[in-house]
C-alpha positions as CSV (number, residue, x, y, z in Angstrom):
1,X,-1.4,-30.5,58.4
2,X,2.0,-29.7,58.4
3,X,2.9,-31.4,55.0
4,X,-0.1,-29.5,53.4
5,X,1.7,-26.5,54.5
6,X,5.0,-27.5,53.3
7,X,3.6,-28.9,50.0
8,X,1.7,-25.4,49.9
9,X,5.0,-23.5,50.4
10,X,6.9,-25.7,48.0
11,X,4.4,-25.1,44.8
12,X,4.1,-21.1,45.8
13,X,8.1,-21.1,45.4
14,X,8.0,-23.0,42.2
15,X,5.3,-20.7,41.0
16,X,7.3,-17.4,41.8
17,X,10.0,-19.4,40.4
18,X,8.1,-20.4,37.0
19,X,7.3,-16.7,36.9
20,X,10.6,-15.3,36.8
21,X,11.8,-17.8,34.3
22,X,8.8,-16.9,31.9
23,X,10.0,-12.9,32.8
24,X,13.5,-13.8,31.7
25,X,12.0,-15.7,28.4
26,X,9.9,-12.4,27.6
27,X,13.0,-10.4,28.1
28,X,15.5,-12.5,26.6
29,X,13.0,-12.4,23.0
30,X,12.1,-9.0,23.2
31,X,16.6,-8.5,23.3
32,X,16.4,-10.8,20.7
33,X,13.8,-9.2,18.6
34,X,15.7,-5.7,18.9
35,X,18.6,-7.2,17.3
36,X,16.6,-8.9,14.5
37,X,15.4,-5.1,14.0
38,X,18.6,-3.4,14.2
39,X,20.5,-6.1,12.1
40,X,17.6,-5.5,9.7
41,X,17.8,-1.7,9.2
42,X,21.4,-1.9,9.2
43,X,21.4,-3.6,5.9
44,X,18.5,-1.2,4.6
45,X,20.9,1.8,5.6
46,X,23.9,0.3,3.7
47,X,21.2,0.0,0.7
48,X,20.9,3.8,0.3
49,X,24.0,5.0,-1.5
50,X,23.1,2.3,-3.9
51,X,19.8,3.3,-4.3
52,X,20.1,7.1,-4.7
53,X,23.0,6.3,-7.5
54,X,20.2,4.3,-9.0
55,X,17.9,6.8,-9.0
56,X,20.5,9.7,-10.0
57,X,21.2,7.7,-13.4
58,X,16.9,7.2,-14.2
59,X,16.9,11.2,-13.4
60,X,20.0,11.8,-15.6
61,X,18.6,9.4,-18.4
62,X,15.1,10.9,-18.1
63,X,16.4,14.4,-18.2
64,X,18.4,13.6,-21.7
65,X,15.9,11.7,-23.0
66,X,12.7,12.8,-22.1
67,X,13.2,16.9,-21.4
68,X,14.1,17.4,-25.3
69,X,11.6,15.5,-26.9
70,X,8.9,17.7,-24.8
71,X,11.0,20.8,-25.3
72,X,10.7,20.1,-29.2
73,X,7.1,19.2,-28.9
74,X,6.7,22.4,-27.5
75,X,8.4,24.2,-29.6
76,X,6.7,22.6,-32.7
77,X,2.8,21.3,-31.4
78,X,1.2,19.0,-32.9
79,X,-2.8,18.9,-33.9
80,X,-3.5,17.1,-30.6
81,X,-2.0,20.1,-28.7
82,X,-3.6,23.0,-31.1
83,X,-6.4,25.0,-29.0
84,X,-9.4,24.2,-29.8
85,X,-11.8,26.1,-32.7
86,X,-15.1,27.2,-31.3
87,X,-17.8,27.2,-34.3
88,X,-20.5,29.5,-33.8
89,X,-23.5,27.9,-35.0
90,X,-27.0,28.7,-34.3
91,X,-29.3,26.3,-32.3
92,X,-33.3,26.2,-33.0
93,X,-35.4,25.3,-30.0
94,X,-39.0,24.2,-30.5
95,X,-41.3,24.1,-27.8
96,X,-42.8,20.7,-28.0
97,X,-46.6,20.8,-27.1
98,X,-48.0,17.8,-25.2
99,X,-51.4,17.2,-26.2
C-alpha cells in the first residue's frame, strides 16, 4: 500500500511538472512569435519612405501626362463627348384587336 502511494505521489509530481514545462513551451513561442511579428513590421515600416517616393513620381508623371491631355480634351470635345440631339419624331400607335 505504501508503494502505491509513493508511485501515486511520484506521477502527480511529474504531472505538475510536465505541466509547467508545456506552460513554459506555450510562453516561450508565443515570445517567440511576437518577435517574428515585430521583426516583420519593422521591415514593412522601413518600406514606407520607399513607397510614398514611388507613389509621389506615378502622381507627378500622371499629373504631366494625363491632366493636359484631358484639359485639351476639354477644351476641344470630341463627337463622343458632344450632348446628345433629341429628334422629335412622331410615333403611331394602333390598337391591335384580338379576334
Amino acid at each position: 500500500m505504501e508503494a502505491e502511494n509513493v508511485a501515486s505521489e511520484i506521477r502527480l509530481m511529474q504531472e505538475v511538472e510536465l505541466g509547467g514545462a508545456l506552460g513554459r513551451k506555450a510562453a516561450a513561442e508565443g515570445f517567440y512569435q511576437r518577435g517574428q511579428d515585430f521583426a516583420a513590421w519593422t521591415v514593412r515600416i522601413k518600406a514606407i519612405p520607399g513607397l510614398l517616393e514611388q507613389r509621389e513620381r506615378a502622381l507627378s508623371i500622371w499629373r504631366t501626362r494625363d491632366i493636359a491631355r484631358l484639359e485639351k480634351q476639354v477644351a476641344e470635345p470630341g463627337a463622343e463627348m458632344q450632348p446628345l440631339q433629341l429628334a422629335r419624331e412622331v410615333i403611331v400607335v394602333h390598337p391591335v384587336v384580338f379576334e
